[in-house]
N, C-alpha and C positions, 0 to 999 in steps of 0.2 A: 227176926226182922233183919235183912240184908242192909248194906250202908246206904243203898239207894233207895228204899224205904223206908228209913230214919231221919233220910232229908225231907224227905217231902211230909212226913208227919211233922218235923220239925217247919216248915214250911207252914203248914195248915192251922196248928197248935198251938206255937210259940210264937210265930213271926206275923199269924193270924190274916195272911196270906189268901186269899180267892179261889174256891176252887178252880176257878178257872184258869190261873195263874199254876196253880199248883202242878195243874192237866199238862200246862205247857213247860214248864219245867221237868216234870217226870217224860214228857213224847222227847223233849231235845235232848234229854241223858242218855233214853234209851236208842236215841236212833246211833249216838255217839256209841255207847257200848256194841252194838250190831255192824256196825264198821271197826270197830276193833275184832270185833272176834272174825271178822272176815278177814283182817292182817293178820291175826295171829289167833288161831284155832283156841281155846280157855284162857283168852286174854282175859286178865280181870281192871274192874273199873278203876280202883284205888292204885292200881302199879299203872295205868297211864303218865306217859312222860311227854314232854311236849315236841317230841318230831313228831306222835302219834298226832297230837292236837292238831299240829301246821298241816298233817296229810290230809286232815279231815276235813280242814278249812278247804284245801286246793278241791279235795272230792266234791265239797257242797257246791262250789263257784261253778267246777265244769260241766256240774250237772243242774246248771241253772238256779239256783237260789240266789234270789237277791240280796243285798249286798245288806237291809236293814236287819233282813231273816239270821245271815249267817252272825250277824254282830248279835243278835237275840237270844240265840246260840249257843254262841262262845259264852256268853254271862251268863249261859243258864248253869254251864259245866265249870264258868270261874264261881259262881256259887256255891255250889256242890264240893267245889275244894277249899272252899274257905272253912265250909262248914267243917270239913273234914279234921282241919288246922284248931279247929276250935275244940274239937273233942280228941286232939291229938293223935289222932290215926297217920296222919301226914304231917311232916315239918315243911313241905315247900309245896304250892300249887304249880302245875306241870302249863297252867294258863297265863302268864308272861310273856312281851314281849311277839305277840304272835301279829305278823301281817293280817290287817282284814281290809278288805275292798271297801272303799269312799262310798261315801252313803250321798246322795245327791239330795240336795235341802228339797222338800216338794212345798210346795207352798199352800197352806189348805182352801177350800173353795170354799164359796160363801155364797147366799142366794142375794141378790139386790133388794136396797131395801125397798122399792115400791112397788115388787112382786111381794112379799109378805105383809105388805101392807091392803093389797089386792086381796091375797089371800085370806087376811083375817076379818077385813073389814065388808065384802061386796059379797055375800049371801052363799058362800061358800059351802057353808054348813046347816044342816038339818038342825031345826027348832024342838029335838026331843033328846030321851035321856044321851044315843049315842052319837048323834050332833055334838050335843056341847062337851059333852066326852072327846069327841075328837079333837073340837076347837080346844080343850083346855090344856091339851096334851102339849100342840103345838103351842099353845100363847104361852106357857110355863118353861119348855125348852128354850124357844126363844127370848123369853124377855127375862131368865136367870140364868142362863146360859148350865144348867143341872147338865150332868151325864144319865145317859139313859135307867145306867140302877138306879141312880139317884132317884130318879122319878119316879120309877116304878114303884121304892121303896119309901116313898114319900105315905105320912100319918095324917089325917085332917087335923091332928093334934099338932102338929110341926108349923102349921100354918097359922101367923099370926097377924089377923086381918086390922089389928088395930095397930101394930107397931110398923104396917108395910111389910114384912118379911117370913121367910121360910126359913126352919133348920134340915137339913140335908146332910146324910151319913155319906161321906167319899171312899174315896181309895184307904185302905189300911185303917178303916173304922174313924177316920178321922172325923170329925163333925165344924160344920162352919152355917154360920148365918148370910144368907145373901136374900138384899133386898128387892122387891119389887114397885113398877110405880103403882101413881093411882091410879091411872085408866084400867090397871089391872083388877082390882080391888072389887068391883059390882060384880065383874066377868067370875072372879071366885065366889062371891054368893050366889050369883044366878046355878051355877052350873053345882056346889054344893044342896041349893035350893033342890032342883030337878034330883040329884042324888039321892040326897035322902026319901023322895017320895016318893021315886023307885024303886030303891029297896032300903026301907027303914031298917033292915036290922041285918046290914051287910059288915059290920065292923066298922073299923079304925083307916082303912085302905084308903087315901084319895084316890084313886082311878081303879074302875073297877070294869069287867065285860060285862058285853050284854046279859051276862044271867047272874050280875051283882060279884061275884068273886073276884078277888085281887089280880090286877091287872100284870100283863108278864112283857117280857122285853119284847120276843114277836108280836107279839099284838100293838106295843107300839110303835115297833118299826115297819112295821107295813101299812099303819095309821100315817104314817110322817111321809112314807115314800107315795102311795094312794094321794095325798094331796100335793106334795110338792110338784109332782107332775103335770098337776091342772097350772102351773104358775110358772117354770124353771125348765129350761132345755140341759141342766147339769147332770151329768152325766150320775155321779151316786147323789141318789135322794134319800139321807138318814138322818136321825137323832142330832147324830154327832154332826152333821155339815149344822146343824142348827146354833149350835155350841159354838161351832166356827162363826158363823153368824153374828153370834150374839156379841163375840170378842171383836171382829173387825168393826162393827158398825159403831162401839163404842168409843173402840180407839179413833176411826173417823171422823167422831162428834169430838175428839180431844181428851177422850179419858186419860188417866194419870194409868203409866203402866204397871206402876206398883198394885196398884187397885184392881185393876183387868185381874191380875195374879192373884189375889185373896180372893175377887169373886170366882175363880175358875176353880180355885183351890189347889194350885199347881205346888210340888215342894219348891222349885228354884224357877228363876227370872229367866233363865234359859228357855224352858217351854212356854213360856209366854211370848218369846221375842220375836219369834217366828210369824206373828202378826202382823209386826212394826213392819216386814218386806212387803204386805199385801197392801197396808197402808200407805207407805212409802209410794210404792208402784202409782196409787192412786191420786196422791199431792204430785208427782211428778207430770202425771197426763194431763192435771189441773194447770199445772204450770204451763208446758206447751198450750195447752188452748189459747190458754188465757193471755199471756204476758205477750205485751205488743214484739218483745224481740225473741220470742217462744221458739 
């Protein structure tokens, strides 16, 4: 096992890391190794020094990578040298100090709420098993503000209809409780109701496909984007705008920002804050309307 494949076991095993994350860690190491050995014919990974680094940054810029990509990037290859530090192969990461292009804040989009209110409420959805299957998918994104695995990986076991709430596995296996209301509460018997009658002996999965098997991330993102479209001119209709949704409408309503962040399940108050400008934006146009000296 080479040192680039002892991170990313270490990645996968230890740090219990995503494949999916892992994928992307190993594609940014190696595209970095492949640009070295283009500078330098058996360049190897571990003797990278950081003029190699800064060349690779200028290479990614002028060949179009955006500016969040190349910061994506560089942290995947300042990982890689931490870890390196860690098992003592290297005394100093060659990842220091390195110029990387301004990342411009994007502000996330969110659907209004009396288009999702359209949508859930005025007969949108078919009265059978994948009807209410579809409607649950969205009323669950929306009104827990879940990430897509979340959901998918969601237990009817996790669901606790008499305390109001769901438990949900996040990022890094972490597990958190987030509440839902009452209006929700019928909506998950009826459509449990239908489930079960459908396919009584499809397991432990809430959301399952039409031939009762455990429900997969495709299937719901093109559930979410299929309806968003009947309601929203926004340009990406997924999961995750839902998520966005679910944060601004509450901050809107005056939620405490502390709170927004333990339902989102963010580590720090930084990724949540990014809310507070779409909010903000929205008290400001209230203001102009409204205030006689506007």
């Amino acid at each position: 096992m080479n040192h680039q494949e002892s991170f990313i076991h270490y990645l996968r095993y230890e740090k219990r890391r995503s494949a999916h994350t892992s994928v992307a860690y190993e594609n940014d190491i190696s595209q970095f190794v492949r640009f070295g050995n283009e500078q330098c014919p058996g360049f190897e990974l571990i003797t990278a020094d950081r003029k190699m680094v800064r060349e690779w940054v200028v290479h990614l810029m002028e060949n179009g990578v955006t500016p969040r990509t190349v910061h994506r990037k560089v942290s995947s290859l300042q990982a890689f040298f931490r870890y390196m530090m860690k098992m003592e192969l290297v005394v100093a990461t060659p990842v220091h100090d390195i110029p990387l292009p301004k990342i411009r804040k994007k502000l996330p989009c969110f659907v209004e709420e009396k288009s999702l209110h359209h949508l859930l409420d005025d007969g949108f959805f078919a009265h059978d098993f994948r009807g209410e299957r579809d409607r649950m998918a969205i009323a669950l994104l929306y009104g827990t503000g879940v990430r897509l695995n979340e959901l998918v990986n969601l237990h009817t076991g996790d669901v606790d209809l008499s305390q109001y709430q769901i438990k949900v596995t996040g990022k890094r296996n972490k597990q958190r409780i987030i509440p839902f209301s009452r209006s929700l509460k019928p909506e998950i018997e009826r459509f449990l109701q239908i489930r079960n009658e459908t396919f009584p002996e499809s397991g432990d999965c809430f959301l399952l496909t039409d031939k009762g098997e455990p429900a997969y991330g495709k299937l719901i993102y093109r559930i979410v984007k299929t309806y968003l479209a009947l309601v929203t001119s926004l340009e990406k209709k997924s999961p995750h705008i839902l998520r966005h949704t679910f944060a601004t409408h509450l901050l809107n309503k005056g939620a405490d920002l502390n709170a927004v962040k333990e339902l989102l399940g963010h580590a720090n108050l930084g990724a949540t804050e990014i809310y507070t400008h779409t909010t903000f934006e929205k008290l400001h146009n209230t203001y102009q309307q409204a205030h006689p000296r506007g």
